[in-house]
N, C-alpha and C positions, 0 to 999 in steps of 0.2 A: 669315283663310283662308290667307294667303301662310304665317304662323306655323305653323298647324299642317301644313301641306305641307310645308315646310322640316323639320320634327320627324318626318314619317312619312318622307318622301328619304332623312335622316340616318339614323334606325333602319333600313331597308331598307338602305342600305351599309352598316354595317355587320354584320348578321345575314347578309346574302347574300354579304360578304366575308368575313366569317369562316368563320361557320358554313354557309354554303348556301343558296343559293333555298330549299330544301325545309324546312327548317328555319327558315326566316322565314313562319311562320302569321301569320294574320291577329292570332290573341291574342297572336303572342310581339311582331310587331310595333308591337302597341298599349301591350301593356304598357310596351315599350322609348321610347314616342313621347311616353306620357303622356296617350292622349288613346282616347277609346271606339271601337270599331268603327264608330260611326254615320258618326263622321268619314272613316275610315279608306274606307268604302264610297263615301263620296258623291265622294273626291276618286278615289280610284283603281276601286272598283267589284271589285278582284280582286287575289291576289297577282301575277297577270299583269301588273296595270295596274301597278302599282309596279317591279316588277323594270324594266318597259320606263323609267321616269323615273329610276331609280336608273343604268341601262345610259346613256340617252340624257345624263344629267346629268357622267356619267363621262368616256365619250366625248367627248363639248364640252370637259371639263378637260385631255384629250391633246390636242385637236385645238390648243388655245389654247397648250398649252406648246410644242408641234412650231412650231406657224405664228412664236411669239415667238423661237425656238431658230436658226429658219432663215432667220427676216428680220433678223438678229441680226450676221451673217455674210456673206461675199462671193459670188461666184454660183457659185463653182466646184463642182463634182460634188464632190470632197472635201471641200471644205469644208462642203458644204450636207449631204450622208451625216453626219460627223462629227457634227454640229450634233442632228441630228434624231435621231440613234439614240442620242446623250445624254441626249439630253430624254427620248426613248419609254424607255429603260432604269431611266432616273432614278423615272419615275413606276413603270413595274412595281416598282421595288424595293417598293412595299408591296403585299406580299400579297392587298391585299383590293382593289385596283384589278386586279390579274392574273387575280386569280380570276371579278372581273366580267364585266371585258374580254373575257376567254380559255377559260373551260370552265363559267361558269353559264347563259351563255347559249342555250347546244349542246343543241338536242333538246327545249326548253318548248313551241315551239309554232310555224308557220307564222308567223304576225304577229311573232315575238321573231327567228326565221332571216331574214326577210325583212330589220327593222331591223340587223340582225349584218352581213349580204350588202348592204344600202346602205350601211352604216359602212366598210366594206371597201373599197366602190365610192370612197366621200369620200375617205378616207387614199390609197387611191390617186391620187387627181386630186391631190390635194397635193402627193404625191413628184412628179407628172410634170409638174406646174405648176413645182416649184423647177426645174427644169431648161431652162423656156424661156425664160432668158434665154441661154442657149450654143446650144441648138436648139429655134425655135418649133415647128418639128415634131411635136415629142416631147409638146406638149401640146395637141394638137387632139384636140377628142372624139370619138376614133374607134374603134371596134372591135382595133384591132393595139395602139393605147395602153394602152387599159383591158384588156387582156387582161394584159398586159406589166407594168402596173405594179400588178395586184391578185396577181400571181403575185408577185412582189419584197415585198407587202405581206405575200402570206401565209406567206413563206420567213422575216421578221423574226418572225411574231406566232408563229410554229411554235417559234422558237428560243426566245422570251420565255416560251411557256408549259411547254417543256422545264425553262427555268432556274427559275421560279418553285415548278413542281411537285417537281423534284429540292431545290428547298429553299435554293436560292440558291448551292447550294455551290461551281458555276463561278465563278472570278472574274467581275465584272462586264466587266472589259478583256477578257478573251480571248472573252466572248459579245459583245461591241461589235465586235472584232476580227474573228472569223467573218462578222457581216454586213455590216461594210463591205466586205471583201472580194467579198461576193454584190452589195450593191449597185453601188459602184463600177465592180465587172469589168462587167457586166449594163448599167451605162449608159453607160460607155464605150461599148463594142461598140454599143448601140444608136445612138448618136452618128455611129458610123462608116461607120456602114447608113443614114444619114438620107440624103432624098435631096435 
């Protein structure tokens, strides 16, 4: 069971990275997986159910790089910015995780926007988690934090998905450059306003 999940996962990334959710049928994906619809229905039930294991199994893969990127390093707000937005750039550099990530999931369904807007919620608590070692403030579960830090979340994934859809052509440093800039000024200042 694990096997053929793992073969319909894999076919799902990459048909939905490549080529499209929409373009990932039930038949192109079977074909690609090796194994009958039968399978294909009983583990996921829909191109829905897959997209959301293909998104969710992705996600876990940033989440693991960023969290390794940033415990990796000292606490500083530069330091922990640098760290993370090498990591998050590192990964978009492939195509088919940018495209998972960042515009296949936009517009499939209420249940797929929902998991998109709790992934967002995650990464956020993460940037505003690295930062409570300078100020515990900054990471209490509160309405001013999560607003604050899924706005800084979505000002990176806006630029990520500019850079991937233009095709890469910004240097990778001067889109790293841009958001540290947005981050760092943004938590500074936040920092200054703690109270």
């Amino acid at each position: 069971m694990a096997e053929r999940r793992k073969a319909f996962v894999d076919a799902g990334f990459e048909l939905i990275g490549t080529e499209g959710y929409r373009a990932a049928t039930v038949r192109a994906v079977c074909k690609h997986a090796g194994y009958t619809d039968r399978y294909f229905y009983q583990l996921f039930g829909s191109t829905e159910g897959l997209l959301l294991a293909v998104y969710s199994q992705v996600s876990e893969q940033l989440k693991q790089a960023l969290v390794t990127a940033m415990d990796g390093t000292d606490a500083s707000i530069e330091a922990r910015s640098e760290a993370g937005l090498r990591a998050f750039f590192r990964f978009m550099r492939d195509p088919r995780n940018a495209r998972i990530m960042i515009s296949e999931v936009l517009g499939v369904s209420d249940e797929i926007t929902a998991l998109y807007m709790r992934t967002v919620v995650e990464f956020a608590g993460l940037l505003m988690a690295a930062t409570a070692s300078l100020e515990p403030s900054l990471a209490e579960p509160n309405e001013d934090n999560a607003i604050f830090g899924q706005s800084l979340i979505g000002a990176v994934i806006y630029a990520a998905g500019a850079w991937a859809m233009g095709g890469y052509r910004q240097p990778e440093e001067s889109v790293i450059a841009g958001c540290r800039s947005i981050l760092i000024g943004a938590l500074t200042q936040r920092l200054k306003e703690a109270p």
